[in-house]
C-alpha positions in Angstrom: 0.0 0.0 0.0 2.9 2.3 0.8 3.7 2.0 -2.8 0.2 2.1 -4.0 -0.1 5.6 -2.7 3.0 6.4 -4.0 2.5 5.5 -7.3 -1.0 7.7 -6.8 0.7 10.5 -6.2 -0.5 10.7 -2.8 2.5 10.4 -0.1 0.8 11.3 2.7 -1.2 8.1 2.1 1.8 6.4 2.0 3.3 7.8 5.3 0.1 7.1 6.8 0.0 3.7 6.2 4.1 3.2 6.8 3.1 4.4 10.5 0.7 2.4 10.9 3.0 -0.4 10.5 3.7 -2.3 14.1 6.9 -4.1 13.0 8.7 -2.7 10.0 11.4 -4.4 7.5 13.7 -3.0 6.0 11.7 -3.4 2.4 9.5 -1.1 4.5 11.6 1.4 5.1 12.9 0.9 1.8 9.2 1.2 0.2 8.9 4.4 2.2 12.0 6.1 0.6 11.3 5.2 -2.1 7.9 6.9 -2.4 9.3 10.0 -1.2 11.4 10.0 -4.1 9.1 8.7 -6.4 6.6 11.8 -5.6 9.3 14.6 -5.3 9.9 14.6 -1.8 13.8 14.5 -1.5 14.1 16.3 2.0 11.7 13.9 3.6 13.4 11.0 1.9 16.8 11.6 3.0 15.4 12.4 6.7 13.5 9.0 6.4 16.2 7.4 5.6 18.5 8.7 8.5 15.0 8.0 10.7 15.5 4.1 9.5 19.7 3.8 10.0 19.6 5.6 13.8 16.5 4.5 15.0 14.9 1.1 13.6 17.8 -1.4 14.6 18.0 -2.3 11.5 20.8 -2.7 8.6 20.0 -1.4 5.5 20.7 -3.5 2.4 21.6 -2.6 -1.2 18.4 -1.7 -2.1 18.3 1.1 0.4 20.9 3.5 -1.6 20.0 3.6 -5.0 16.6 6.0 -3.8 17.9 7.7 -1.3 21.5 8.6 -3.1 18.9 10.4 -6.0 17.2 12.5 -3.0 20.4 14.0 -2.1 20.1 17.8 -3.2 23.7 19.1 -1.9 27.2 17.1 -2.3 27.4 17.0 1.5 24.2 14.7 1.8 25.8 12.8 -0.7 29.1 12.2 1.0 27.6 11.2 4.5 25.7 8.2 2.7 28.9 7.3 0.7 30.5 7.4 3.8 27.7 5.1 5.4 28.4 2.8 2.5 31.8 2.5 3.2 31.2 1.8 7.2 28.6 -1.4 6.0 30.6 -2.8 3.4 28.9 -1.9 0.4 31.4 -0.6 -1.9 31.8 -4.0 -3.8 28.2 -4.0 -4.9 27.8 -3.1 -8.4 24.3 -1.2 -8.1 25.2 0.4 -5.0 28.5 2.0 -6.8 26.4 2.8 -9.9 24.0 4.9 -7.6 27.5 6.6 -6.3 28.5 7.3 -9.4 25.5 9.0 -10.7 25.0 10.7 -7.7 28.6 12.4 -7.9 28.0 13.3 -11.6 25.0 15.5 -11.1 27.3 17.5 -8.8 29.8 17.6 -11.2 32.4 16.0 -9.3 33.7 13.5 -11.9 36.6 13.0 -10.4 35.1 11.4 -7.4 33.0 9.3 -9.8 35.5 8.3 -12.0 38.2 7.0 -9.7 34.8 4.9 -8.1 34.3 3.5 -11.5 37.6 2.6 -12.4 38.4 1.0 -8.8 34.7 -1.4 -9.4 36.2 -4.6 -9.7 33.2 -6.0 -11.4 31.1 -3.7 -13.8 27.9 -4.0 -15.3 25.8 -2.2 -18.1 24.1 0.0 -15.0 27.8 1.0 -14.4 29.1 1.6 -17.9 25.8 3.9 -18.5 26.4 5.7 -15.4 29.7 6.7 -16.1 28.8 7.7 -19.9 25.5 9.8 -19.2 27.6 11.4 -16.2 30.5 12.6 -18.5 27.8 13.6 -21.4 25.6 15.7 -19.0 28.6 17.6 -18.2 29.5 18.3 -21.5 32.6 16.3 -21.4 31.9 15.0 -24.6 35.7 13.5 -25.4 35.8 11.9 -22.1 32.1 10.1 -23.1 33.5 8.6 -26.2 36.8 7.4 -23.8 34.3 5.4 -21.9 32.4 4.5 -24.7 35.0 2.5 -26.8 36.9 0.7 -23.4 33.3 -0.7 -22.8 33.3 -2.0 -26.7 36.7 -2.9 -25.9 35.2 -5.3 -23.1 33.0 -6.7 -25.6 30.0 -5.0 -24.5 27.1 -4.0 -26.8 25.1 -0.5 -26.3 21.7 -1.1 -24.7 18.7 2.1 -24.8 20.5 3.8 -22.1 23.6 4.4 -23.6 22.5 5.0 -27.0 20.5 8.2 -25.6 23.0 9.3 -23.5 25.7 9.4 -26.2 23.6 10.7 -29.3 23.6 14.1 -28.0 27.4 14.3 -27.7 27.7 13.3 -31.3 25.9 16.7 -31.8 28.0 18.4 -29.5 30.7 17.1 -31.1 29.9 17.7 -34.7 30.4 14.1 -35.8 27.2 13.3 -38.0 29.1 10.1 -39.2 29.5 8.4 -35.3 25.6 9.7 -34.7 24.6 7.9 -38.5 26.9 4.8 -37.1 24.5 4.4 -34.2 21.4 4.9 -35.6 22.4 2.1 -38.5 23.5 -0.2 -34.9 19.6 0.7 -33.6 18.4 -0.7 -36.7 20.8 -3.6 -36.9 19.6 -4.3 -32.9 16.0 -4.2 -33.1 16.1 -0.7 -31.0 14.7 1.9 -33.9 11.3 1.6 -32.9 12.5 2.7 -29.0 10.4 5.7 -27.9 13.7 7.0 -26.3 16.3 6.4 -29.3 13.8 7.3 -31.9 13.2 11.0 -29.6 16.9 11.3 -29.3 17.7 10.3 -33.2 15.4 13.3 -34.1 17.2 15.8 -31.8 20.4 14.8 -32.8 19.1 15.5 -36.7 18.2 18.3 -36.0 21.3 19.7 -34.3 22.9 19.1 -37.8 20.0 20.4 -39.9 19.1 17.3 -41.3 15.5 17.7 -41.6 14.8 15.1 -44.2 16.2 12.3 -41.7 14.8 13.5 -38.6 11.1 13.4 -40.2 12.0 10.1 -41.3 12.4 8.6 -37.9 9.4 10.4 -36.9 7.3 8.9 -39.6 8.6 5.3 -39.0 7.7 5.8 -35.4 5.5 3.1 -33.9 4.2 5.1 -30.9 5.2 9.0 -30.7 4.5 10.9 -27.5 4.6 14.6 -26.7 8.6 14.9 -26.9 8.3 12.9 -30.3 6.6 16.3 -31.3 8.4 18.9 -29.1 11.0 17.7 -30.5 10.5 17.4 -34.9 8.8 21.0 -34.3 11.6 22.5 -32.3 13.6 20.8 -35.4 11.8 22.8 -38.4 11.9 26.2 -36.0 15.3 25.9 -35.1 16.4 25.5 -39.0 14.2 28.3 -40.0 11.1 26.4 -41.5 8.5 28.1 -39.4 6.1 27.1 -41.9 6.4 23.3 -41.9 7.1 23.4 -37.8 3.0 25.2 -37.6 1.6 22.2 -39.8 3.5 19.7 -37.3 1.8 21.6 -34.4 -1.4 21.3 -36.3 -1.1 17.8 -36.9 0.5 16.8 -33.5 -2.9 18.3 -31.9 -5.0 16.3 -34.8 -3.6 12.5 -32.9 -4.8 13.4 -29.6 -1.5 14.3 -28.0 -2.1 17.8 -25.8 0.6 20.4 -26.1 3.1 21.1 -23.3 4.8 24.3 -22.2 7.5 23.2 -24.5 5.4 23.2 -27.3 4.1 26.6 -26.6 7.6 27.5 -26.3 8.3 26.7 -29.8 5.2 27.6 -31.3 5.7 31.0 -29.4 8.9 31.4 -31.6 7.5 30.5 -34.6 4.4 33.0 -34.8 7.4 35.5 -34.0 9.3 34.5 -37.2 6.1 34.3 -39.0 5.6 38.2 -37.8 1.7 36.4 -37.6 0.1 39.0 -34.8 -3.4 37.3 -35.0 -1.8 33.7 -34.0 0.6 35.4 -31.4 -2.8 36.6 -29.5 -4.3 32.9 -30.0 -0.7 31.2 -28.5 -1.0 34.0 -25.7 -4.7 32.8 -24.9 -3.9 29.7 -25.4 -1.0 29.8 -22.0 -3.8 31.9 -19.7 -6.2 29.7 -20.4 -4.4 26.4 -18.7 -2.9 28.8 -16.5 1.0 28.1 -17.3 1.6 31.8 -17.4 1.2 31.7 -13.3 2.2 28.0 -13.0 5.7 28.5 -15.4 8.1 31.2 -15.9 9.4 29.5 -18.6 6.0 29.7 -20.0 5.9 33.6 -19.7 9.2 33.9 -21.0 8.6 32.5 -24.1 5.5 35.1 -24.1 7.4 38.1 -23.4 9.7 37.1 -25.9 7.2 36.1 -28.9 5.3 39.7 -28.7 8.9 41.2 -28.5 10.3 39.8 -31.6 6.5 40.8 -33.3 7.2 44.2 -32.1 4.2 44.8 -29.8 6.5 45.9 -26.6 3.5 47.1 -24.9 1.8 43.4 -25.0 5.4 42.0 -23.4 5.4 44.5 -21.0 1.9 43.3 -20.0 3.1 39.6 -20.0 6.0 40.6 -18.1 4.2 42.4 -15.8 1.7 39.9 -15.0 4.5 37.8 -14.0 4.3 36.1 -10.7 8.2 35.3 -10.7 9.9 37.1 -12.1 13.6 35.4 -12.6 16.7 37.0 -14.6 15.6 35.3 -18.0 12.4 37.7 -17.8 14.1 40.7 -16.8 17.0 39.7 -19.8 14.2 38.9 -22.5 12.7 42.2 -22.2 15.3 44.3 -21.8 16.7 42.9 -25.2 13.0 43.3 -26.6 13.3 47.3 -26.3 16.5 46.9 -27.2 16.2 45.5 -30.5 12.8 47.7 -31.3 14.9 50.5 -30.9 13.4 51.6 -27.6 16.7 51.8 -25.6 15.6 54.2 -23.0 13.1 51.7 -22.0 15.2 48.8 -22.0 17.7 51.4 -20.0 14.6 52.2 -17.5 14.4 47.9 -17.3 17.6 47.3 -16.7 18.1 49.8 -13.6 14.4 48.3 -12.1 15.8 44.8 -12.3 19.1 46.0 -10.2 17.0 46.2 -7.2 15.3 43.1 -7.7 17.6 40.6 -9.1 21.5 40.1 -9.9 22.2 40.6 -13.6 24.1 37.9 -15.5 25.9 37.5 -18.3 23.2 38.1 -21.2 22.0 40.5 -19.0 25.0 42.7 -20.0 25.0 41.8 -23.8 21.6 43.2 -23.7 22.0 46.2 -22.1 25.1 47.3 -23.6 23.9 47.9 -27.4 21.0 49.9 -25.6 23.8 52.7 -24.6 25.5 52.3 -28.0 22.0 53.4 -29.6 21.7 56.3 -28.1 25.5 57.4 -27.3 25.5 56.9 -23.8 29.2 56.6 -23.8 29.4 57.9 -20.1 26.8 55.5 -18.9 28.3 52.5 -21.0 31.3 53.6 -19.3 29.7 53.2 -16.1 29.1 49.8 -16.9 32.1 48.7 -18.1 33.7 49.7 -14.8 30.9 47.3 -13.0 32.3 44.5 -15.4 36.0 45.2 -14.9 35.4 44.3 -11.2 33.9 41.3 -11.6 36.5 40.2 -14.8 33.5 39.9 -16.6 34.7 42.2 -19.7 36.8 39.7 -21.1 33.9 37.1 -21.5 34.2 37.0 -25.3 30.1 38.0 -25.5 30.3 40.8 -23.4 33.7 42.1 -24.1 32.3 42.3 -27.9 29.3 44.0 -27.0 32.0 46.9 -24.8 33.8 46.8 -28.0 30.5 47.9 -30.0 29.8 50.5 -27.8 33.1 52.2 -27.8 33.2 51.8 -31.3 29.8 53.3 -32.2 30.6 56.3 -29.5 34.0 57.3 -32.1 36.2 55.8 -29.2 38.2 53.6 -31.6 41.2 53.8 -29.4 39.6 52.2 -26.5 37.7 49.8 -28.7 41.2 48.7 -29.6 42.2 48.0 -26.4 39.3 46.1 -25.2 40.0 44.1 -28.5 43.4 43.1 -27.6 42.2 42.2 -24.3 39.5 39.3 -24.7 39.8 36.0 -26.6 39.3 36.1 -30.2 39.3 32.6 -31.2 36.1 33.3 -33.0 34.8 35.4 -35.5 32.8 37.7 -33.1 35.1 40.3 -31.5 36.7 40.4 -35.0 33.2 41.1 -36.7 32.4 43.8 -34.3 36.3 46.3 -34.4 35.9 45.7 -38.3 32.6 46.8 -38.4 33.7 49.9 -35.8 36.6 51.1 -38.1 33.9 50.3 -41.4 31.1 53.0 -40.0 33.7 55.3 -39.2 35.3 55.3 -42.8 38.5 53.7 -42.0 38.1 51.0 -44.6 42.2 50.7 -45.0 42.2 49.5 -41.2 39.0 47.2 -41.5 41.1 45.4 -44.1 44.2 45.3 -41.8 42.7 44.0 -39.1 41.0 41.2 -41.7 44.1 40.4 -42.9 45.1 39.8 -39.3 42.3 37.7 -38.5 43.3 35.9 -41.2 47.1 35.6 -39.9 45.6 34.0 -37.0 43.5 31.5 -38.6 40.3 32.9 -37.6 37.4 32.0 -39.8 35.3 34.8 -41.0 31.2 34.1 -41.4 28.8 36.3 -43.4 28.9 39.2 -40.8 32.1 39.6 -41.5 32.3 40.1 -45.1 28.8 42.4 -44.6 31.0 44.9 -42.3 33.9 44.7 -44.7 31.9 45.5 -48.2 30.2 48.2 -46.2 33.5 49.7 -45.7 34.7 49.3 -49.2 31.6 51.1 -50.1 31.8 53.8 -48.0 35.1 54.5 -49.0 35.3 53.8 -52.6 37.4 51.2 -52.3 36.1 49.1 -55.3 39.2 46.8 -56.1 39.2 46.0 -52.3 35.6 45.0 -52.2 35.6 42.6 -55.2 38.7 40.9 -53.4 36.5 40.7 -50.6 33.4 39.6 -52.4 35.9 36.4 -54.1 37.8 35.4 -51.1 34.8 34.7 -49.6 33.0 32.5 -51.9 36.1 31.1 -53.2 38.5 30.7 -50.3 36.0 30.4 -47.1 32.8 28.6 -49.4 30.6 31.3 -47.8 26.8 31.7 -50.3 26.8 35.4 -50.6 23.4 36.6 -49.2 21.3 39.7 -50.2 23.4 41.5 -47.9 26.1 41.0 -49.8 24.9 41.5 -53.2 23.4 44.9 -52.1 26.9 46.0 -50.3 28.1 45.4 -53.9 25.3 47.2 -55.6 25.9 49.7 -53.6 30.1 50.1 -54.2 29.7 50.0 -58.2 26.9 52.7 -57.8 28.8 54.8 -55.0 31.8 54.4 -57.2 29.8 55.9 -60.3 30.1 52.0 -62.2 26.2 51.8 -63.2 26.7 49.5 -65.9 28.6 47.5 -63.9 26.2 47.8 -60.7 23.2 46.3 -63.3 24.9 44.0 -65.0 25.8 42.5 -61.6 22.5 42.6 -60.4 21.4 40.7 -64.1 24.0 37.9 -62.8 22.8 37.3 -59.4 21.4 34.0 -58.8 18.8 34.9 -56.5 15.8 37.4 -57.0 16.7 40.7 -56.1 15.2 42.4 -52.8 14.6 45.9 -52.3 17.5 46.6 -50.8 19.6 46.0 -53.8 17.4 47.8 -56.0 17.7 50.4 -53.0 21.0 50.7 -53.7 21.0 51.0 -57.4 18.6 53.4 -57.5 20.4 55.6 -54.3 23.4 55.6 -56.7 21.1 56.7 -60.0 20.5 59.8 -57.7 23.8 60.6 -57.5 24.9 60.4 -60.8 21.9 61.8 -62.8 20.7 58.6 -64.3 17.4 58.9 -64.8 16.7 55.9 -67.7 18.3 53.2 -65.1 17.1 54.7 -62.5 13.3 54.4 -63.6 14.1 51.2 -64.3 15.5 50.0 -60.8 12.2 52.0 -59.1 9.7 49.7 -61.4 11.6 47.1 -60.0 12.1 48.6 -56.9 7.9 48.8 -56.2 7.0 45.6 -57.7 9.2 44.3 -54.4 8.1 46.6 -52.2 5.2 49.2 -53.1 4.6 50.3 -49.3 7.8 52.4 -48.9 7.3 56.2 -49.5 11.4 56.9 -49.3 11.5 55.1 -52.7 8.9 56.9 -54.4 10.8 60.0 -52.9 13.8 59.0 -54.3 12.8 58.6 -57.5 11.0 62.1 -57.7 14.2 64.0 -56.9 15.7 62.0 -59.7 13.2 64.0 -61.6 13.4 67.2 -59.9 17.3 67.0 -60.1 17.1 67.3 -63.7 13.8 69.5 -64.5 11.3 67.0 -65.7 8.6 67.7 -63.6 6.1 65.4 -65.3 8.2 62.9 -63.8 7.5 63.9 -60.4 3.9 64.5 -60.8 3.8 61.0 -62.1 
C-alpha cells in the first residue's frame, strides 16, 4: 500500500499507512524512501532514511541506496551516505556503486565518480551507462566517447540507455558520421522503434540540420508521444522552416496528444518568425487559459519574448508584468526586446528596475550594452564597463564584444582597440564587431588590416564579417578591395553570398559611379533581387543623374516593395534634379 499511494501521487497516504505499520522491515523502510522520491519529496526521503539507520535497529541493504543517493540535493548529503556505504561494506556491490557514481556526476564532481568506477572490480551495463550519461551531461563529450569504446573494448554492446546518452554528444561534437553509425547499430539491434532512441535520433538531426532524416524517424515511429513532437517541431523552427514546424503543431494536436509548455515555447517562436500578430494573440490565450503563465516562468518567458520579436512591446510588458516570478531570463528577455525595437531608453529604464530586484548575468550585459550604443551613452556605457572590470566579466568574449561595440559606435576607436586586444578572439565575433567599428567610421584601409590579421591567426570569418567589410569598401570607394573581398569569400571560405552581400556590392559599383557595372551584376545574381539591392541602385542613380536606369531600378524597386514612401521620394528627386517635372507628378 505504501507503494500504492505512492504511485498515486498521494505520499501522505503512503506515510500514513508506513506508521501504521507495528513491526517494520527493511523493504518497509525501503518502500517508504522510495515513495518520497518517487513523488518529489527528497528532503523527507533523505530524513526518512536517517529515521530508519539511527533509530529502527535495523541494517539497510543494497536496495536502500540507489533512492535515497537520487534525493540528495547538496554534495554534502551525498558524502555522508557514501561514507555510510563505506562503514557497512557496500562498496563492492555493483548497483550500489552505480548509484555513487550517478550521484557524484550531477554535482559535477567526476573526479570522485570516475576514480569509483575505475576501482569497481566487477562492472555492469548499469555502471558503464552511469559513467557515460555522467560525462555527457557535463558536457565532457571527449571523455564520453573514452568510456564509450573501453566498454566496446570489453566486448559489451550499447543497450537504450547508452544510446540516448551518447547521441547528443555526437551533436556536441559535430560528428554526424558516429551519430549515423549508431542509428544504423539501432536498426541492426532491433532498438529503432524505442520511444527514447527514436526522440533522441530526431534531436540529434536536428542539431545538424538534417530535416529530411529527422522526419523520417518520426514517420517510421511506432508510438510517438509529446517529446516525439516537441522535439520534430523545435527541429523545423530551429532550422528556420516556421512554416512546416505550424503544420506539425497542427497535426500533433489532430492524434490526440495535448501540447506542453515546451510546445508553446516553440510555437511562441515561430508566430514571431512568422511576424503572424493574430496567432501570437491565440498562443497567448492559449497559455492563460491552462494557466502556465502563473504556473511556469518559462512559459511567460517565451510570451514576453514572442510579442517582442512581433514588435508589440506594450503586449510584453503586460506579460511581463503579470508575472508572478519574475527570474533574470524575464528581466533579460525584455530588456533585449526594447533593445532591438529600438526603444533603448526603456530597456535602459528595465535594466536599472531589475538592479534592485535581481542580480544581472551575463546576457544581461549583452543586452544592455547595445541599448547605450544606440543612443551614445558613452558615459553610462562607461559606467558599466567599470561594474564589469570588477567582476572580470569584460573579457567574457560575448560581453567584451558588446563593450567593443559600444566604444566603437561612440568614435572611441582607441579604446575599442584596447578592449579588443584584451579578450579572446578565437572566433569570428570580436573580430566582426572592431571591423565593423573602423567600417562606419570610414577607416576601410584599417578594416582590411585587421581582416588580414584575422586571417594571420587562422580565424574563420562568417557572413557578418564580409557584410562589415563590403560596407566599408563602399563607404570608402574602395572598389578593387571590395571585389577581393566579395571572391575570397565565396572562393577561399565557401561562404553563399546573401542579399546582404549583393546589395553592399550594388551599392560600391553605384557609389563608385560604375552603373553598368552595378546592373549588369544585379542581371547575374542567382537569386531574386530584394529591395535593398534595388535600393541601392537606385540611391546611386541619384547621384549620378541617371534617370533611364534609375526608372528602371524604381519599377523594380515597387514591384518588391510598393509600401515604402522613401522610394517613391527618391525617384521624384531623380526627376526634380534634372527639370522634368512630369516625372515627379507622375
Amino acid at each position: 500500500l505504501v507503494n500504492v499511494y505512492a504511485y498515486l501521487g498521494d505520499v501522505s497516504f503512503s506515510r500514513r499507512t508506513f506508521d501504521q505499520i507495528p513491526n517494520k522491515d527493511v523493504y518497509t523502510w525501503n518502500s517508504m524512501v522510495s515513495a518520497y522520491v518517487r513523488t518529489g519529496h527528497f528532503r523527507e526521503a533523505v530524513d526518512c532514511f536517517y529515521q530508519f539507520f539511527l533509530t529502527s535497529g535495523l541494517r539497510p541493504d543494497f536496495y536502500t541506496f540507489a533512492p535515497v543517493l537520487k534525493a540528495c540535493k547538496n554534495p554534502l548529503d551525498g558524502m555522508r551516505i557514501h561514507c555510510l556505504v563505506l562503514k557497512l561494506g557496500f562498496e563492492w556491490d555493483v548497483f550500489v556503486t552505480a548509484s555513487l557514481v550517478h550521484m557524484y556526476t550531477r554535482f559535477r564532481a567526476l573526479g570522485n565518480a570516475r576514480k569509483l568506477f575505475d576501482d569497481m572490480p566487477v562492472r555492469d551495463m548499469g555502471s558503464w551507462n552511469a559513467m557515460i550519461s555522467g560525462y555527457c551531461q557535463n558536457s565532457n563529450a571527449a571523455e564520453a566517447l573514452d568510456v564509450l569504446n573501453e566498454m566496446r573494448s570489453e566486448g559489451l554492446l550499447m543497450d537504450p540507455v547508452t544510446i540516448v546518452s551518447i547521441l547528443p554528444i555526437c551533436a556536441q561534437l559535430d560528428d554526424i558520421l558516429n551519430g549515423m553509425s549508431i542509428h544504423v547499430y539501432s536498426i541492426k539491434r532491433g532498438l529503432e522503434y524505442d520511444l527514447f532512441i527514436s526522440n533522441a535520433l530526431i534531436n540529434m538531426y536536428a542539431k545538424f540540420g538534417e530535416l529530411a532524416n529527422a522526419q523520417k524517424v518520426l514517420d517510421n515511429m511506432v508510438v510517438r508521444d509529446v517529446v516525439s513532437w516537441n522535439s520534430i517541431i523545435a527541429a523545423y523552427e530551429q532550422n528556420d522552416d516556421p512554416n512546416r514546424a505550424l503544420a506539425l503543431f497542427y497535426d500533433m494536436q489532430l492524434t490526440g496528444i495535448c501540447p506542453d509548455y515546451l510546445t508553446l515555447v516553440s510555437v511562441s517562436s515561430i508566430v514571431a518568425q512568422l511576424g503572424d500578430s493574430w496567432n501570437g494573440k491565440s498562443v497567448h490565450g492559449f497559455v492563460m487559459r491552462r494557466g502556465w503563465i502563473l504556473k511556469d516562468v518559462i512559459s511567460g518567458n517565451s510570451v514576453v519574448d514572442m510579442y517582442s520579436k512581433l514588435g508589440d512591446m506594450s503586449s510584453a510588458r503586460a506579460v511581463f508584468e503579470a508575472l508572478p516570478v519574475k527570474d533574470v531570463v524575464s528581466w533579460n528577455t525584455l530588456i533585449t526586446g526594447y533593445t532591438q525595437n529600438g526603444l533603448a531608453s526603456e530597456a535602459i529604464e528595465v535594466f536599472d528596475m531589475m538592479q534592485k530586484e535581481i542580480a544581472p548575468n551575463q546576457a544581461t550585459w549583452v543586452s544592455i550594452l547595445p541599448a547605450y550604443s544606440n543612443i551614445g551613452a558613452l558615459q553610462q556605457g562607461m559606467r558599466v564597463h567599470g561594474l564589469l572590470v570588477k567582476s572580470s566579466l569584460y573579457l567574457d568574449i560575448f560581453v567584451g564584444t558588446c563593450l567593443i561595440d559600444m566604444y566603437g559606435k561612440c568614435g572611441k576607436l582607441d579604446d575599442a582597440m584596447s578592449l579588443f586586444y584584451e579578450v579572446p578572439k578565437m572566433t569570428s565575433v570580436p573580430w566582426n564587431a572592431i571591423i565593423s567599428c573602423h567600417g562606419i567610421h570610414g577607416h576601410a584601409e584599417k578594416a582590411l588590416k585587421l581582416f588580414r590579421e584575422m586571417r594571420e591567426e587562422r580565424v574563420k570569418p562568417d557572413h557578418v564579417t564580409f557584410v562589415s567589410l563590403l560596407s566599408a569598401c563602399s563607404h570608402s570607394g574602395l572598389v578593387e578591395e571590395g571585389q577581393w573581398c566579395f571572391n575570397v569569400m565565396r572562393e577561399e571560405y565557401g561562404i553563399e553570398p546573401i542579399l546582404k552581400h549583393y546589395g553592399c556590392m550594388v551599392d560600391m559599383f553605384g557609389r563608385a559611379g560604375h552603373l553598368e557595372k552595378a546592373y549588369n551584376f544585379i542581371k547575374d545574381m542567382p537569386v531574386k533581387p530584394d529591395a535593398s539591392v534595388w535600393g541601392a541602385l537606385l540611391g546611386a542613380c541619384r547621384i549620378h543623374g541617371n534617370i533611364d536606369l534609375g526608372a528602371f531600378a524604381s519599377e523594380h524597386l515597387f514591384e518588391v516593395d510598393s509600401e515604402n514612401v522613401g522610394y517613391y521620394v527618391l525617384m521624384s528627386n531623380i526627376y526634380a534634379n534634372i527639370g522634368k517635372w512630369e516625372g515627379v507628378d507622375k
